[in-house]
Gaussian input, Z-matrix of N, CA and C with variables (Angstrom, degrees):
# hf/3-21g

backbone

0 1
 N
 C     1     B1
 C     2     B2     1     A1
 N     3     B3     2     A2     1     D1
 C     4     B4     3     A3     2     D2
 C     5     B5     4     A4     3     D3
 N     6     B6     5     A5     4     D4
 C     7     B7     6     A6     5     D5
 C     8     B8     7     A7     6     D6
 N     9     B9     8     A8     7     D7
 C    10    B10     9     A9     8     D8
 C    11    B11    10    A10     9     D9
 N    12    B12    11    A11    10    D10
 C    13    B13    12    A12    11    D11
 C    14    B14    13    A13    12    D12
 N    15    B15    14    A14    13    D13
 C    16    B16    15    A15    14    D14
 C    17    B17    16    A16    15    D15
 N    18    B18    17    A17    16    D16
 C    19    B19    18    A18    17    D17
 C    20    B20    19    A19    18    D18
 N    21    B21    20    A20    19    D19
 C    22    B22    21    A21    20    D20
 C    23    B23    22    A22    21    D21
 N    24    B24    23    A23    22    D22
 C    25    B25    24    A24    23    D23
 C    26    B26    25    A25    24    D24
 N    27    B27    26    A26    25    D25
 C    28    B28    27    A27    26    D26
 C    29    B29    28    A28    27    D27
 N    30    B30    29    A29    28    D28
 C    31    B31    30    A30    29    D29
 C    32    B32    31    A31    30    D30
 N    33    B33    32    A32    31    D31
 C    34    B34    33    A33    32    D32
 C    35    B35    34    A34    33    D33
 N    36    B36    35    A35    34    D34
 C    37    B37    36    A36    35    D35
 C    38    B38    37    A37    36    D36
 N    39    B39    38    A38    37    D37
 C    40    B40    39    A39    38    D38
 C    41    B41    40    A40    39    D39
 N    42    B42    41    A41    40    D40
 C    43    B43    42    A42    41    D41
 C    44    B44    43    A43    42    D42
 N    45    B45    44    A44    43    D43
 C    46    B46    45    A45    44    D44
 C    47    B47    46    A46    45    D45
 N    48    B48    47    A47    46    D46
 C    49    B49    48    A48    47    D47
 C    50    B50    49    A49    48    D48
 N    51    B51    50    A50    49    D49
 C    52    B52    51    A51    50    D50
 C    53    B53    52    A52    51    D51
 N    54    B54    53    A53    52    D52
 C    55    B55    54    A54    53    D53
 C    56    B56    55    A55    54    D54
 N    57    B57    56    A56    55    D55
 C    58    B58    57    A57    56    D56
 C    59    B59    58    A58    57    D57
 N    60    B60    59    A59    58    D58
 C    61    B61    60    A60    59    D59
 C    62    B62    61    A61    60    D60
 N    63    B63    62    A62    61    D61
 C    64    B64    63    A63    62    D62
 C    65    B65    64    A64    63    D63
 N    66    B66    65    A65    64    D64
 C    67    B67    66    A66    65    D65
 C    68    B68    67    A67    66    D66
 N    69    B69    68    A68    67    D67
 C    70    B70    69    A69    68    D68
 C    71    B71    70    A70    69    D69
 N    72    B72    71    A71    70    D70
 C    73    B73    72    A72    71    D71
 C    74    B74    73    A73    72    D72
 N    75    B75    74    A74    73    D73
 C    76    B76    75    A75    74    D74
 C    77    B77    76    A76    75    D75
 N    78    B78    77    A77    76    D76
 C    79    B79    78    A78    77    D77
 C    80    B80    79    A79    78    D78
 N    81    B81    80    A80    79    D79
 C    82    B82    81    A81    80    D80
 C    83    B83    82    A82    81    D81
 N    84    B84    83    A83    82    D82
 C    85    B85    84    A84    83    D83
 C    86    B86    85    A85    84    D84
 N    87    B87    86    A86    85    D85
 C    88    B88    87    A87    86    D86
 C    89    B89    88    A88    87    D87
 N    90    B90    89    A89    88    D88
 C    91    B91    90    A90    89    D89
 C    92    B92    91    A91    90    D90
 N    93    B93    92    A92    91    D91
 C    94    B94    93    A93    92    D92
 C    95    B95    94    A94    93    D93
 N    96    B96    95    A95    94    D94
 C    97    B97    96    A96    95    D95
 C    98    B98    97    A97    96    D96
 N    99    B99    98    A98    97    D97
 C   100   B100    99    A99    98    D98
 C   101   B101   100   A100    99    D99
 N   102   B102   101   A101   100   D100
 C   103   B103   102   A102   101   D101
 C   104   B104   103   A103   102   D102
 N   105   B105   104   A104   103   D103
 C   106   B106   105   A105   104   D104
 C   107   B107   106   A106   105   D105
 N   108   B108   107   A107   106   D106
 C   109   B109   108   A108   107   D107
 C   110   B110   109   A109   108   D108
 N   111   B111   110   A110   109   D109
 C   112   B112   111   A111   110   D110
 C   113   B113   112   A112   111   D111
 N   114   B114   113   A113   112   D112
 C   115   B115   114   A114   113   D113
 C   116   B116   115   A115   114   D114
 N   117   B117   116   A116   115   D115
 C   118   B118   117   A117   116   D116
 C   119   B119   118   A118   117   D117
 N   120   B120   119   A119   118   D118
 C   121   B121   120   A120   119   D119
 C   122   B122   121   A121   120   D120
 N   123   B123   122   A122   121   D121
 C   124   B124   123   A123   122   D122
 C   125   B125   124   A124   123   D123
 N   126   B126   125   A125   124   D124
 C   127   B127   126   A126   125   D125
 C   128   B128   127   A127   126   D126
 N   129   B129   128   A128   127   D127
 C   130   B130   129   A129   128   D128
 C   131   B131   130   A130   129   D129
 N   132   B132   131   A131   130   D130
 C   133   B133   132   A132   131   D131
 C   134   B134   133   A133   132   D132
 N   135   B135   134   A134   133   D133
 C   136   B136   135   A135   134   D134
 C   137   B137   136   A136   135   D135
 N   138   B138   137   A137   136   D136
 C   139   B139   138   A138   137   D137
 C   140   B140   139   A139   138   D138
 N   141   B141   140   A140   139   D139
 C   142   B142   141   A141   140   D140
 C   143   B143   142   A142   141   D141
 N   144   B144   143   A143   142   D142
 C   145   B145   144   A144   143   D143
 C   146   B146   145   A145   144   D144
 N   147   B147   146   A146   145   D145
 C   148   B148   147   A147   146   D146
 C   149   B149   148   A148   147   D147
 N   150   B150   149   A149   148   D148
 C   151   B151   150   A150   149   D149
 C   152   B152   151   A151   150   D150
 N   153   B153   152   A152   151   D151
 C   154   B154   153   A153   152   D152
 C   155   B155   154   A154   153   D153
 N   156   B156   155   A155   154   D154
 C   157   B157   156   A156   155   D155
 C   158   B158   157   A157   156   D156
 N   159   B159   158   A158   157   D157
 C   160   B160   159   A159   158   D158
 C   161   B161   160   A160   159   D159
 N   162   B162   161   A161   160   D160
 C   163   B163   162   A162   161   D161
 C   164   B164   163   A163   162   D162

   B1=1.4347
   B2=1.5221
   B3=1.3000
   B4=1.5467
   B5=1.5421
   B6=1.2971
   B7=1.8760
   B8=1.1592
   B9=1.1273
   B10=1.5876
   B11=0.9443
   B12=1.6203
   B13=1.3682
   B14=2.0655
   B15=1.4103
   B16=1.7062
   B17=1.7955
   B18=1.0999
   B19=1.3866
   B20=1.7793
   B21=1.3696
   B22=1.7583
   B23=1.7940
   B24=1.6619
   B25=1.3496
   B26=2.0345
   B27=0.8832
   B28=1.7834
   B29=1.3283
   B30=1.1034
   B31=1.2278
   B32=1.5225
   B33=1.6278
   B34=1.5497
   B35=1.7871
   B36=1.6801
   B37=1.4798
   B38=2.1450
   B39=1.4677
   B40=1.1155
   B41=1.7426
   B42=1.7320
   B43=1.2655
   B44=1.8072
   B45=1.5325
   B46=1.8546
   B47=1.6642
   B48=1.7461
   B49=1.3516
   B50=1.0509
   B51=1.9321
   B52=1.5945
   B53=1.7727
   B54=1.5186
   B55=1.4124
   B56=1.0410
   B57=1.4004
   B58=1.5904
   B59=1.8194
   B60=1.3307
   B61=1.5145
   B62=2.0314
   B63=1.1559
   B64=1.5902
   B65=1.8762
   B66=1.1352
   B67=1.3816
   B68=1.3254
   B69=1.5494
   B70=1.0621
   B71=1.8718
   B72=1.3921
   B73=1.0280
   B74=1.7255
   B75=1.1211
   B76=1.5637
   B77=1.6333
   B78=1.5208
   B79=1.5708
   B80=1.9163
   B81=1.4487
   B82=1.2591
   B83=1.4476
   B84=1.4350
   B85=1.7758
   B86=1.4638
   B87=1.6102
   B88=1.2513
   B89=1.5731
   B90=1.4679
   B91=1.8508
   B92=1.6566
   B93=1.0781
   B94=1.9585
   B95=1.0674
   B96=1.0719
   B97=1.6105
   B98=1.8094
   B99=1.7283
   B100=1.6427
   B101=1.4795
   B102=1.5122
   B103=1.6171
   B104=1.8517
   B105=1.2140
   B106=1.6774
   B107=1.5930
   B108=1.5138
   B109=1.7711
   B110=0.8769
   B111=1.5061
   B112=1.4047
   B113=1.7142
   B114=1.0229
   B115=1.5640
   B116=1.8166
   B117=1.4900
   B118=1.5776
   B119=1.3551
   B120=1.2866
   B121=1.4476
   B122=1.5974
   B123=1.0223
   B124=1.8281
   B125=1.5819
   B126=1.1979
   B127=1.5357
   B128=1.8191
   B129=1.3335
   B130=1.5380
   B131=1.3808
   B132=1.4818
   B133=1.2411
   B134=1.7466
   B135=1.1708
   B136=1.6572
   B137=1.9096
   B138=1.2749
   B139=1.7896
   B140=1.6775
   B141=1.4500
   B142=1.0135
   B143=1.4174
   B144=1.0531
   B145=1.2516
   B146=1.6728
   B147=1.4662
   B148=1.7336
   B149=1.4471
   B150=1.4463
   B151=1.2992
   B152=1.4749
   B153=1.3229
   B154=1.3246
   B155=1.8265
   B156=1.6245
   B157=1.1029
   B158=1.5862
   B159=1.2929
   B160=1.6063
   B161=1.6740
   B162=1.4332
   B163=1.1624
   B164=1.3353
   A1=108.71
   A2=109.73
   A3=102.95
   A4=101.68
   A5=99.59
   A6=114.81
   A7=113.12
   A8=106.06
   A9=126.17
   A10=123.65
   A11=123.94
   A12=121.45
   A13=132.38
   A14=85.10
   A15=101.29
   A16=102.42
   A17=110.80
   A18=135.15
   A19=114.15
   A20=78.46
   A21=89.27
   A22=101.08
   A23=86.99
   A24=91.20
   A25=115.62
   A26=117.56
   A27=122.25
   A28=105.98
   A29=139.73
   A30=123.51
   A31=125.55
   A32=124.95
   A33=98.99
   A34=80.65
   A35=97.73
   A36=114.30
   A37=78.33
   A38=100.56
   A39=98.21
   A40=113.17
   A41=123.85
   A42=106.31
   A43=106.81
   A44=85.42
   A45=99.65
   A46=129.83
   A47=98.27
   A48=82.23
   A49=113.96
   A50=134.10
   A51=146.11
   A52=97.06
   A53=143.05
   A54=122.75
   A55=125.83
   A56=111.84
   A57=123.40
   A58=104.27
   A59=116.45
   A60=136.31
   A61=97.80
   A62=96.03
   A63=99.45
   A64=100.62
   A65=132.25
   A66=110.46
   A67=104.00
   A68=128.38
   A69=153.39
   A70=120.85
   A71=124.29
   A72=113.09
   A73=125.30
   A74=128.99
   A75=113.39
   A76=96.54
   A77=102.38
   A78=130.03
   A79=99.88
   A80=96.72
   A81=121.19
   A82=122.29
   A83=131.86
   A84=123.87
   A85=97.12
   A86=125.21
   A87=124.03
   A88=103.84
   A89=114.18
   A90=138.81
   A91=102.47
   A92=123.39
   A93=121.52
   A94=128.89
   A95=124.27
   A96=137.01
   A97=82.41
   A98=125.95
   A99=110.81
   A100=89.82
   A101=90.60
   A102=90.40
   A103=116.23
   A104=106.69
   A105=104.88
   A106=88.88
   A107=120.05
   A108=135.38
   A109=119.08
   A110=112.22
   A111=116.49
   A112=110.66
   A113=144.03
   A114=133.09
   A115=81.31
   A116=109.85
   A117=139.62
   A118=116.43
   A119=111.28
   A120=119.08
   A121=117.34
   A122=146.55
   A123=146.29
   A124=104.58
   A125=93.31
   A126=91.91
   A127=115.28
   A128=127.26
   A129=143.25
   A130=76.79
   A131=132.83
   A132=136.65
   A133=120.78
   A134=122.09
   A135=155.00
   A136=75.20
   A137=123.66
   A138=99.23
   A139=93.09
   A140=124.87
   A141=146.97
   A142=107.39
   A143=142.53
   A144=154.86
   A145=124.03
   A146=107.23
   A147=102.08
   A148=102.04
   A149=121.38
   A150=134.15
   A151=124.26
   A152=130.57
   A153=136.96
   A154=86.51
   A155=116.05
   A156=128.31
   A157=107.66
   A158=115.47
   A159=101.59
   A160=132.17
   A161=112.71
   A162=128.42
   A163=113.08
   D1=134.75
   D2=-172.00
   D3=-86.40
   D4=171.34
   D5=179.12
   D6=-79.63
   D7=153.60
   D8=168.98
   D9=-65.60
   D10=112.04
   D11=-172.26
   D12=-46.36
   D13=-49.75
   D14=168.64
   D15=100.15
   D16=-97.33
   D17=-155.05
   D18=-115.50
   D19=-20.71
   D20=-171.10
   D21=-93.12
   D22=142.56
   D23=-174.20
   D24=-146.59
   D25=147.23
   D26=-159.01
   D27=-56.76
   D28=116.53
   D29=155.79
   D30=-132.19
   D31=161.94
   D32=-152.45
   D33=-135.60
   D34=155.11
   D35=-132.11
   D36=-128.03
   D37=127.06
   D38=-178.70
   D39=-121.75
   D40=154.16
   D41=-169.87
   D42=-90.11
   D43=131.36
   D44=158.71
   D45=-12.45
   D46=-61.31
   D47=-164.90
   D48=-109.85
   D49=-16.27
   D50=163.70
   D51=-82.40
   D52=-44.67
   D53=-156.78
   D54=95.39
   D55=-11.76
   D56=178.72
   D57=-58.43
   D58=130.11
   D59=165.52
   D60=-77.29
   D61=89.10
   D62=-171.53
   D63=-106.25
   D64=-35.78
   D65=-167.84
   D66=-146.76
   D67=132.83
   D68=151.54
   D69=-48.94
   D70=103.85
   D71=172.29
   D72=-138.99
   D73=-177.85
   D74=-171.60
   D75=-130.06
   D76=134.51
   D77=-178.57
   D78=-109.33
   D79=152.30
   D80=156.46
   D81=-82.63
   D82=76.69
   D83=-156.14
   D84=-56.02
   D85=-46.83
   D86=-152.77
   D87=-54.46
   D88=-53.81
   D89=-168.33
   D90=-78.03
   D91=-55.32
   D92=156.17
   D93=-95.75
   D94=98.72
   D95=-145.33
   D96=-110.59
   D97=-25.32
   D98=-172.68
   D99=-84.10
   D100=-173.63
   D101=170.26
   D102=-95.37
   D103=-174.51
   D104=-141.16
   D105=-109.28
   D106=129.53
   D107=161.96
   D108=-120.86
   D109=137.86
   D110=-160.67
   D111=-144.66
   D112=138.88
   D113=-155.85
   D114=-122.03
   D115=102.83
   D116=174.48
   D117=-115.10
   D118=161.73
   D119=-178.79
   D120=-80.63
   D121=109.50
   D122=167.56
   D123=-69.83
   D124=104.43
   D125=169.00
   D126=-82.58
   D127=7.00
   D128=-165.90
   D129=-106.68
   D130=-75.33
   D131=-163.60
   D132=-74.25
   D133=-8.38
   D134=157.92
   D135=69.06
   D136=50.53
   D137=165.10
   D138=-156.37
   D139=-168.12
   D140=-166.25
   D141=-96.67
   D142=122.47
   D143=-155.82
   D144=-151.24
   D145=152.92
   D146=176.55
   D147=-91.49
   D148=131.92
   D149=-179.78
   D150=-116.69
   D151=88.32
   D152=-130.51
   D153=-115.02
   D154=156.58
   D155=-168.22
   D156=-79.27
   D157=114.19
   D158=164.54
   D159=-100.64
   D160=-175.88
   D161=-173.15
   D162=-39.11

């Protein structure tokens, strides 16, 4: 049986400069209360990019 998540919760991380909803990842809300950036790969944009948490 898997564990109980707790505090952590899904959130999906979209790119800067195309908008693409590209990657699924899991935050601690309690410990990052801002929202979550992450420098990921765009496969729409074929380069390295800042990928900031959306709505």
């Amino acid at each position: 049986m898997a564990a109980k998540k707790g505090n952590r919760v899904k959130v999906v991380l979209a790119c800067t400069e195309c908008k693409q909803r590209n990657y699924d990842n899991f935050k601690n809300s309690k410990n990052t209360t801002d929202r979550l950036e992450l420098n990921k790969y765009c496969r729409f944009c074929k380069k390295h990019t800042v990928h900031k948490e959306a709505k």
